[in-house]
C-alpha positions as CSV (number, residue, x, y, z in Angstrom):
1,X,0.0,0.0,0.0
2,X,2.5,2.7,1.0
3,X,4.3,1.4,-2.0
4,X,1.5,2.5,-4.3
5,X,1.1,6.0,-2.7
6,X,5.0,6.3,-3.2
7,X,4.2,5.8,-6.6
8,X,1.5,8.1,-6.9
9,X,3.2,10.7,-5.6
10,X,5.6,10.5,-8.1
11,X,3.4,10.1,-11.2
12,X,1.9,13.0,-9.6
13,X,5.2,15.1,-8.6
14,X,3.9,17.2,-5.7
15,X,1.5,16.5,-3.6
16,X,-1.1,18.9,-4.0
17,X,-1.6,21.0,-6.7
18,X,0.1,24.1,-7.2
19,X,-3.0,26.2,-6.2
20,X,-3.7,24.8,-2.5
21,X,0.0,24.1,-2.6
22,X,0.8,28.2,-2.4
23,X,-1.7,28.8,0.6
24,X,0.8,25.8,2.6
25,X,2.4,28.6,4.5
26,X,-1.0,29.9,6.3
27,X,-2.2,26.3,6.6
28,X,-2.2,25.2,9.7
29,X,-5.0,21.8,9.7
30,X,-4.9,19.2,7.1
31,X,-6.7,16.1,6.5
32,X,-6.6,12.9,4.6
33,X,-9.8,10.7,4.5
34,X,-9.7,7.2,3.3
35,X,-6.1,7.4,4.8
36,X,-5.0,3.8,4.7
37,X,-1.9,4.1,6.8
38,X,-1.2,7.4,7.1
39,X,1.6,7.7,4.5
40,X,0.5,10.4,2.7
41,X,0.0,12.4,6.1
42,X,3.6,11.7,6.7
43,X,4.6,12.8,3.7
44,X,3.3,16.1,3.9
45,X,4.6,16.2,7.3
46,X,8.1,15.9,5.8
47,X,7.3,18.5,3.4
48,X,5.3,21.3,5.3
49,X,6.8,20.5,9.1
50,X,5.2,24.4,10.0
51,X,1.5,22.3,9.6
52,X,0.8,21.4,13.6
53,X,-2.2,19.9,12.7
54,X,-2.7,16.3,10.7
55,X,-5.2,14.0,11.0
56,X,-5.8,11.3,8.7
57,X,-9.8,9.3,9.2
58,X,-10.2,5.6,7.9
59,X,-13.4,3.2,8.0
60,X,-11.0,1.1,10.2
61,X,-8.3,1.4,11.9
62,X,-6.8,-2.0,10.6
63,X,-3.6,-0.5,8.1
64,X,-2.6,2.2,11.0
65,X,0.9,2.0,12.3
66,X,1.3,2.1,16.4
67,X,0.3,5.2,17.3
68,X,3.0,5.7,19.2
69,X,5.4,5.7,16.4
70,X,3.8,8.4,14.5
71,X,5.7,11.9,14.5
72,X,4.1,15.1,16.4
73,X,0.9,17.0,14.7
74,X,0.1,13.4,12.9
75,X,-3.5,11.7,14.6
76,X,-4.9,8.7,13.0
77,X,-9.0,8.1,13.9
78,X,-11.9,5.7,13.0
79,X,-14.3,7.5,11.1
80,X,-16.7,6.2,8.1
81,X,-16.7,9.1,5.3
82,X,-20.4,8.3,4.1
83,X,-22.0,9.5,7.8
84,X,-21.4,13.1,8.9
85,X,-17.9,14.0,10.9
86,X,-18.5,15.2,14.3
87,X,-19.5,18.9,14.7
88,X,-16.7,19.4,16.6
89,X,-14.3,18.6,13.0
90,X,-16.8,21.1,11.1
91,X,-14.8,23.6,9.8
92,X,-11.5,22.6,11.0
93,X,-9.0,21.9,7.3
94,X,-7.4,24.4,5.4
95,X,-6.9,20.9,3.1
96,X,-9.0,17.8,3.0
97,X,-7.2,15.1,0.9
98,X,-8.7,11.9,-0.7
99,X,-7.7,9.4,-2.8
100,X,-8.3,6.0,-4.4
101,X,-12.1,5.5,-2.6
102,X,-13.0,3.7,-6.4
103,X,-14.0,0.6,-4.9
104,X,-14.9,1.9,-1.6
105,X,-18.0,3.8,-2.7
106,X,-21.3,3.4,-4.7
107,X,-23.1,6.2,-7.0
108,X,-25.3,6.6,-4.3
109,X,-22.4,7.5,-1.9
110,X,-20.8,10.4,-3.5
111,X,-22.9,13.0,-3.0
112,X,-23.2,13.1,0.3
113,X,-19.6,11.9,0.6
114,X,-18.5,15.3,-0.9
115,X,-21.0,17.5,1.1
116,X,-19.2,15.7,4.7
117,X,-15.7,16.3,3.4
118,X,-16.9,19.8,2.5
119,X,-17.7,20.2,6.0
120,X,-14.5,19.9,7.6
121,X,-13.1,22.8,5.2
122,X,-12.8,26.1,6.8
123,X,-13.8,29.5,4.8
124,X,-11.1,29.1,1.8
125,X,-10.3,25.8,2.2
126,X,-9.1,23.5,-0.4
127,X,-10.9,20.1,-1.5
128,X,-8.5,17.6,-3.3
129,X,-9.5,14.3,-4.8
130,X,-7.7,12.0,-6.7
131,X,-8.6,8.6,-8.0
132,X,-8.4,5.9,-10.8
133,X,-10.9,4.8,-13.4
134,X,-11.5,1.9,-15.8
135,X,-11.3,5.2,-18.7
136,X,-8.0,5.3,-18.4
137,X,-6.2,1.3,-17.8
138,X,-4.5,0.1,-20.7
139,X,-2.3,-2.4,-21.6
140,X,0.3,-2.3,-24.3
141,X,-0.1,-4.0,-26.6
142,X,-3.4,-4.9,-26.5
143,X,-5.0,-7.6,-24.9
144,X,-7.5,-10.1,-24.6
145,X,-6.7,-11.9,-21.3
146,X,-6.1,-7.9,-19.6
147,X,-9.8,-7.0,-21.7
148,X,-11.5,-10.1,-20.0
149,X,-10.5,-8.8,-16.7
150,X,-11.9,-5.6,-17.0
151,X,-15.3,-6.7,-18.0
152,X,-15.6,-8.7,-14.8
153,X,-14.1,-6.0,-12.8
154,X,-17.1,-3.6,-14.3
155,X,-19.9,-6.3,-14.0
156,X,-18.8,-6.8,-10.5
157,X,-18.3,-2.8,-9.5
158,X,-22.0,-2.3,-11.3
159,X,-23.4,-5.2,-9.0
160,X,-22.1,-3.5,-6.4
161,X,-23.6,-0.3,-7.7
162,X,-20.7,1.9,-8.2
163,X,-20.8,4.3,-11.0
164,X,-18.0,3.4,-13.6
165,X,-17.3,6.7,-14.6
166,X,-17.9,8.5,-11.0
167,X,-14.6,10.3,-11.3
168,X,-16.1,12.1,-14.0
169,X,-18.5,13.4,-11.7
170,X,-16.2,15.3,-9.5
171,X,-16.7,18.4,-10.8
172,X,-20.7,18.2,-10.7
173,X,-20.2,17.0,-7.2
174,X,-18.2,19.8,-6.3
175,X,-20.5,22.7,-8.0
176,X,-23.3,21.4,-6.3
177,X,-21.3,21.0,-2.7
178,X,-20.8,25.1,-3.2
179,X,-17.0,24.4,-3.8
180,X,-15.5,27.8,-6.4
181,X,-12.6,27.7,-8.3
182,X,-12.6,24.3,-9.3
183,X,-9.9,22.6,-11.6
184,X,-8.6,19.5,-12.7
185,X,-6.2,17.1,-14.0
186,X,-5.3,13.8,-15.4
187,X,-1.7,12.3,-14.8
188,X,-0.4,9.2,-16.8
189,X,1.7,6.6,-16.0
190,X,2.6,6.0,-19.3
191,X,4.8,10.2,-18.9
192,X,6.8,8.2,-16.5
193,X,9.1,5.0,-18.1
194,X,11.4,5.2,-15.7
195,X,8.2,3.5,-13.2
196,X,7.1,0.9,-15.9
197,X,8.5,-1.6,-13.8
198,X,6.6,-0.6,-11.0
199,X,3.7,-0.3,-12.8
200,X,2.2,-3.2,-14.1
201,X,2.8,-5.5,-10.9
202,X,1.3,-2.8,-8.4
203,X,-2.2,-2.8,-11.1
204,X,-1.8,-7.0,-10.7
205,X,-1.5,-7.2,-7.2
206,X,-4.7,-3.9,-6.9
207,X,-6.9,-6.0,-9.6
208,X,-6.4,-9.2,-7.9
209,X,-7.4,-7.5,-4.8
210,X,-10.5,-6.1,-6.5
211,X,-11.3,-9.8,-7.8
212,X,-11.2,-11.5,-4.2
213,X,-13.0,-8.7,-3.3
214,X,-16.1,-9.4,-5.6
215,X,-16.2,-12.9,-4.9
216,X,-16.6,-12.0,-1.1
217,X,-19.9,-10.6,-2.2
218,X,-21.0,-13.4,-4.4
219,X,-19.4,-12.3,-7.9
220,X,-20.5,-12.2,-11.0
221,X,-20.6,-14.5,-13.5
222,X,-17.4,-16.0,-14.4
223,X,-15.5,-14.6,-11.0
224,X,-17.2,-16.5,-8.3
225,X,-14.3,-18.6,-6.3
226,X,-10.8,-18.3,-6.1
227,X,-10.0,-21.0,-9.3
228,X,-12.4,-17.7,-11.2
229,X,-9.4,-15.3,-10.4
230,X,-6.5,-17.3,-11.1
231,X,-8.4,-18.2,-14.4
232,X,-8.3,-14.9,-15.2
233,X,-4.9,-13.7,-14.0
234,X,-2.9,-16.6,-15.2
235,X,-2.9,-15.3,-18.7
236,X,-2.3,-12.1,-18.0
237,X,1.1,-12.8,-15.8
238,X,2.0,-14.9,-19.1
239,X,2.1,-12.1,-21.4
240,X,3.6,-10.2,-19.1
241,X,6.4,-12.1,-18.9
242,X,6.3,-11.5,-22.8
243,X,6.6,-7.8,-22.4
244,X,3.1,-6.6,-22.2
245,X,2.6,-3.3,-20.0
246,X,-0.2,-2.2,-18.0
247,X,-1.0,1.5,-17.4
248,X,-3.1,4.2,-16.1
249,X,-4.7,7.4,-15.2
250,X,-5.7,8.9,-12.5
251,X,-7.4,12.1,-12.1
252,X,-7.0,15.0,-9.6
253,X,-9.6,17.3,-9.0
254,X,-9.6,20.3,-6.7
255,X,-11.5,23.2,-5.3
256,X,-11.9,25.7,-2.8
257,X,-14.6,26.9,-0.3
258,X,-16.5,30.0,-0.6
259,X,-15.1,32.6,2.3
């Protein structure tokens, strides 16, 4: 996990974007929901050591270090991001971060996953989302085996109702959460081949993840036991022994509350 966010950060080459990136120096409260294990909390606690406050929020507090070893300012806490945060976190952040929640939420979560993040902002605060979606994953060259896999993958988020195109919907989410000056970007993993080798076995090891993940729920047709996913990802790991390539996208959008 905190090899993928390592990776991330690179394809992304900062770790906000430039805009909330030149308030840092009156920010004093930061945030990262859907934290994982706090690694990207202590990367910006590396890079901005003036910020005393950090929390990160999880549905679980399963991938969190000991507590005890994390540095001053950084606070890890059990919170799920579809219910309401506390009053007491309501406008707390100059910066709420999230990323990767693709499998994590349905369509029916977003909205009012947005409007609680939105809540923790204070008056010029900065919302920043970044995530992954099937638009954008590739292979090189083509494939079959890597096309089979994400039709079940989709058949399996859309039983699960998740939109397959939600990260298309940040921006609408944030106009109707009240958020101004809103921007956004894709980043490519295919600018980078210097992380190619990274790459592909990070997707592997994130798809097979997804896979186990659907058969927990029942699956879909095709992908409903363990022999289903090794079915699949056998010939993939063959042609990539034969050079094929996986890649991605992964989109960053950001904006600000009203003051």
């Amino acid at each position: 996990l905190n090899l993928g966010v390592d990776l991330l950060n690179d394809i992304f080459q900062s770790l906000l974007p430039a805009e909330a990136e030149e308030t840092q120096a009156s920010t004093s409260a930061v945030a990262d929901v859907g934290t994982g294990t706090g690694v990207w909390l202590l990367h910006m606690r590396a890079a901005y050591p003036q910020i005393t406050t950090m929390d990160g929020f999880d549905l679980s507090a399963e991938k969190y270090p000991a507590l005890d070893t994390l540095p001053n300012g950084v606070r890890l806490h059990v919170h799920d991001v579809r219910t309401p945060f506390p009053a007491e976190l309501h406008g707390k952040y100059d910066i709420v971060h999230t990323r990767l929640l693709m499998y994590a939420l349905t369509a029916a979560n977003w909205p009012p996953a947005i409007e609680n993040l939105v809540s923790l902002l204070r008056p010029n605060g900065w919302l920043v989302c970044e995530d992954v979606g099937y638009q954008t994953w590739t292979s090189i060259p083509a494939s079959e085996a890597y096309a089979r896999f994400l039709r079940l993958d989709m058949a399996a988020s859309e039983a699960a109702g998740r939109d397959l195109t939600f990260s298309h919907r940040f921006p609408s989410l944030f106009r109707s959460a009240g958020l101004q000056s809103r921007d956004e970007r894709t980043y490519f993993s295919w600018d980078h081949p210097d992380l190619q080798e990274s790459v592909t076995p990070l997707m592997m090891r994130l798809h097979e993840s997804s896979m186990k993940g659907a058969i927990v729920r029942g699956g879909v047709e095709g992908l409903r036991n363990e022999d289903d996913v090794e079915e699949v990802m056998r010939p993939i790991r063959k042609q990539i022994q034969e050079g094929l390539r996986l890649g991605f996208g992964i989109r960053r959008v950001w904006g600000r509350k009203g003051a």
